[in-house]
C-alpha positions in Angstrom: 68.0 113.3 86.6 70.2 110.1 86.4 68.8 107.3 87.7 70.3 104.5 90.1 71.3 102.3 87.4 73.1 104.7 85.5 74.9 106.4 88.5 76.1 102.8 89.1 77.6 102.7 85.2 79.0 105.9 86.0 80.5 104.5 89.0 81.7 101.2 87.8 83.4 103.5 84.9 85.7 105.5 87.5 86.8 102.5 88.8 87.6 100.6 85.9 89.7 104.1 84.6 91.7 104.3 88.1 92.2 100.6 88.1 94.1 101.4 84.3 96.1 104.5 86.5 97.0 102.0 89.3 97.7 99.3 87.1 100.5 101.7 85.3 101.5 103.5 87.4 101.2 102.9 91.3 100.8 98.8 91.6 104.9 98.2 92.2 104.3 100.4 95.4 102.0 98.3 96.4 104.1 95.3 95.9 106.4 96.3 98.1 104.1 97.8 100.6 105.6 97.0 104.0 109.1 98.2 102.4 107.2 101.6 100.9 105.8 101.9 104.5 109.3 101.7 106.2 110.0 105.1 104.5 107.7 106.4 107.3 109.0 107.2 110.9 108.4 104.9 113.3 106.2 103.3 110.8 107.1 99.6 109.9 111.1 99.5 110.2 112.6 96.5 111.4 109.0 94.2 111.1 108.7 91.2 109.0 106.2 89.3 108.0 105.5 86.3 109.8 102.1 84.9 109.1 99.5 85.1 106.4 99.4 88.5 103.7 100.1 91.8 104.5 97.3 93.8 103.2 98.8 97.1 102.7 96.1 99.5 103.4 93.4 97.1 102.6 92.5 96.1 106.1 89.5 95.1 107.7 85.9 97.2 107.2 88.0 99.0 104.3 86.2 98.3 101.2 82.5 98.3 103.0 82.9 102.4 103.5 80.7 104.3 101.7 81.5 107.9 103.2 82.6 110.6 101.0 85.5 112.9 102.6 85.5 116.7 102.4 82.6 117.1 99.9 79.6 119.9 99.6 76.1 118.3 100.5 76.0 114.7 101.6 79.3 113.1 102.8 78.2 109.3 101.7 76.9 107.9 98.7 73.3 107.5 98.0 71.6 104.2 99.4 70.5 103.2 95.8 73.9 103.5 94.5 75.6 101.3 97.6 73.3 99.0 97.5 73.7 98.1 93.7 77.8 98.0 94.0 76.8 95.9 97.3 74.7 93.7 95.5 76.6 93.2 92.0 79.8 92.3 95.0 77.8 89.1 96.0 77.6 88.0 92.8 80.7 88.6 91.9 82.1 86.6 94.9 79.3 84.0 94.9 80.6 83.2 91.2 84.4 83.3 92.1 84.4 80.8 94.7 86.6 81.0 97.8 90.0 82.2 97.8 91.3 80.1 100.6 93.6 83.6 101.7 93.6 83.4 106.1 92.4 87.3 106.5 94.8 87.1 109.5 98.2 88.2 109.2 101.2 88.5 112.2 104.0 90.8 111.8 107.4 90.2 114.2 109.7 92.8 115.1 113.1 90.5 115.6 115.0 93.1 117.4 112.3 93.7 120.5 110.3 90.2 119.9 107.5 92.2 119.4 104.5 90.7 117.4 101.7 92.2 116.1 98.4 90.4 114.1 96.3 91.8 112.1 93.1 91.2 109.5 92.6 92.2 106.2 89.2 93.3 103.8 87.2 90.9 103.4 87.4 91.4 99.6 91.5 90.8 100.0 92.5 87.7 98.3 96.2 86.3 97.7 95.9 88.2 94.7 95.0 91.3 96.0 91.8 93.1 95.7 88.9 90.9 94.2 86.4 93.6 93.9 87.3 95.1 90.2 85.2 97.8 89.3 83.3 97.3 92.6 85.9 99.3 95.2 84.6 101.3 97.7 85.2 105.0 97.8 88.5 104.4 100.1 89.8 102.1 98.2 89.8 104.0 94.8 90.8 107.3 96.8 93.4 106.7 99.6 97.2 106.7 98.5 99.7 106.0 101.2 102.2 109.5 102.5 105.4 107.5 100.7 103.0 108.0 97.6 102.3 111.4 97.6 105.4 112.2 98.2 106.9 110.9 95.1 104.4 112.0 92.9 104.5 115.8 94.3 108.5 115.4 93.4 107.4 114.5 90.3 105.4 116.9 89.3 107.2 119.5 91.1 105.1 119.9 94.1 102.1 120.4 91.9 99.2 120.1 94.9 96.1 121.7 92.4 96.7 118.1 90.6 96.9 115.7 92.7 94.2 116.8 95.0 94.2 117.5 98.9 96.0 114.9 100.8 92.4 113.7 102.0 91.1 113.6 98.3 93.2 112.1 96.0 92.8 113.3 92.1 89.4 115.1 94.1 88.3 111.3 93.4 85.7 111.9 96.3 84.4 115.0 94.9 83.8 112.8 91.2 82.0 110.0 93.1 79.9 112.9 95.1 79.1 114.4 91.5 78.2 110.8 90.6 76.3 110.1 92.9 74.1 113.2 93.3 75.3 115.2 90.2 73.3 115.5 86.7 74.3 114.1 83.4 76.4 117.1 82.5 78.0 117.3 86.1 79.5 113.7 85.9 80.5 114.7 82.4 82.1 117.7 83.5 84.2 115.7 86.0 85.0 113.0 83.8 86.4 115.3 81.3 88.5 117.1 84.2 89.5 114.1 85.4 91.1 112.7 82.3 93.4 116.0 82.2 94.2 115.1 85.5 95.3 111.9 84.8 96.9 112.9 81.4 98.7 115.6 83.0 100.3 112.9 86.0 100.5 111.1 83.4 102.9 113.2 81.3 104.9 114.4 84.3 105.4 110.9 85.2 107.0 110.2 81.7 109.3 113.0 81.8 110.6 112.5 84.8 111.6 109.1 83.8 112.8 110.2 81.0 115.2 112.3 83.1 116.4 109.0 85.2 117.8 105.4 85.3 114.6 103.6 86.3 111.7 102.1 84.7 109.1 103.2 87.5 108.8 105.8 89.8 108.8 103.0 92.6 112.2 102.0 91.6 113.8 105.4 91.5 112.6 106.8 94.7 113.7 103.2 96.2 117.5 104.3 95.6 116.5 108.3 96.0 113.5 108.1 98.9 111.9 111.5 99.4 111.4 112.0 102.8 107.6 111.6 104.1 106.7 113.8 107.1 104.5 112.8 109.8 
C-alpha cells in the first residue's frame, strides 16, 4: 500500500505533467479568457473589464475543492493527501510573499450600464495561478465548453480521448487511483495517461499542420466552432 507521502509525489507529479500540457497547449485560451468566453451564448458578450483581474475560471473557493467527480468508491480525496498539498500550499505562499492582486474584479456591460463584481481564488495572483504543482482537483480538471469544442474538432470528435465533459483526460479518475489506488494502479494510469496526452498531442500537430496558425487558440479565433449550451 502507498503511503501519504508518496500519494502526494504521485500527486505533485500529475500536476507538474498537466501544467507542461497547459503550458503548450491551452495557456493562449486562457489569456484571452473573457474573449474565449464570448463564444458562449449569452455568456460574456458585450462586457469589459472595469476593475481588478478577470480570473477566468479561477474564482473564489476554486482551488480549496477536494471532491472527485464521477468516480467509483470515494468522491474526495483522502484527508492525508489534502492535508499534505494544504500544508506544502502555506509554505509555498508564506515564502512568496504577497502578491498585492485585489481578488475583486467588476465587469461593465456599456450597452445596458450593467455592472457586475466578482472575486477570485485566493491562490490567483496577477500572474495567474500561484499554486504550481499544488492545484486542486478542479483546477487541473475543468476546461471551459469553448475548449472542448476545439479540441473535439481537432481530433475529430474523438470523446474516448478527451474524457467526459465532467472529467477531462479522466484526470479525476487518475487522482482517485492516486489517491486510493496501489503502486501498479497509479502506474497503470500514468502510462494511459501519457498516450492520452501523446495522442492530443499528435492530433493537435496535424491539424496545424493543416492550417495558417501557430495555436489552436488562434485558428478557432478566425474559424470559432460553435459551443452549445
Amino acid at each position: 500500500m502507498l503511503t501519504d507521502v508518496e500519494r502526494f509525489s504521485s500527486y505533485r507529479r500529475l500536476c507538474r505533467r498537466m501544467n507542461v500540457f497547459f503550458t503548450r497547449y491551452l495557456a493562449v485560451y486562457c489569456r484571452h479568457c473573457q474573449e474565449v468566453m464570448a463564444r458562449i451564448p449569452d455568456e460574456l458578450a458585450g462586457w469589459r473589464l472595469a476593475a481588478g483581474v478577470y480570473p477566468g475560471c479561477c474564482h473564489r473557493g476554486a482551488g480549496d475543492l477536494f471532491r472527485l467527480e464521477g468516480v467509483s468508491g470515494p468522491a474526495v480525496l483522502p484527508p492525508g493527501l489534502v492535508a499534505r498539498i494544504q500544508a506544502a500550499r502555506r509554505l509555498r505562499l508564506a515564502a512568496a510573499g504577497q502578491d498585492g492582486c485585489s481578488p475583486v474584479y467588476r465587469l461593465v456591460n456599456p450597452a445596458t450600464g450593467q455592472s457586475l463584481e466578482g472575486e477570485h481564488c485566493r491562490y490567483f495572483g496577477r500572474f495567474g495561478c500561484r499554486l504550481g504543482d499544488l492545484k486542486g482537483p478542479l483546477c487541473l480538471d475543468f476546461i471551459c465548453p469553448p475548449i472542448r469544442a476545439d479540441l473535439l474538432a481537432v481530433t475529430g470528435g474523438r470523446e474516448e480521448l478527451l474524457g467526459p465533459e465532467h472529467d477531462f483526460l479522466w484526470l479525476y479518475r487518475a487522482m482517485a487511483v492516486i489517491g486510493y489506488g496501489s503502486a501498479a494502479a497509479v502506474a497503470a494510469e500514468f502510462a494511459a495517461l501519457e498516450r492520452r496526452l501523446a495522442a492530443l498531442a499528435a492530433a493537435g500537430a496535424a491539424f496545424l499542420g493543416g492550417v495558417e496558425a501557430d495555436s489552436l487558440f488562434h485558428h478557432f479565433r478566425r474559424v470559432p466552432v460553435p459551443v452549445a449550451r
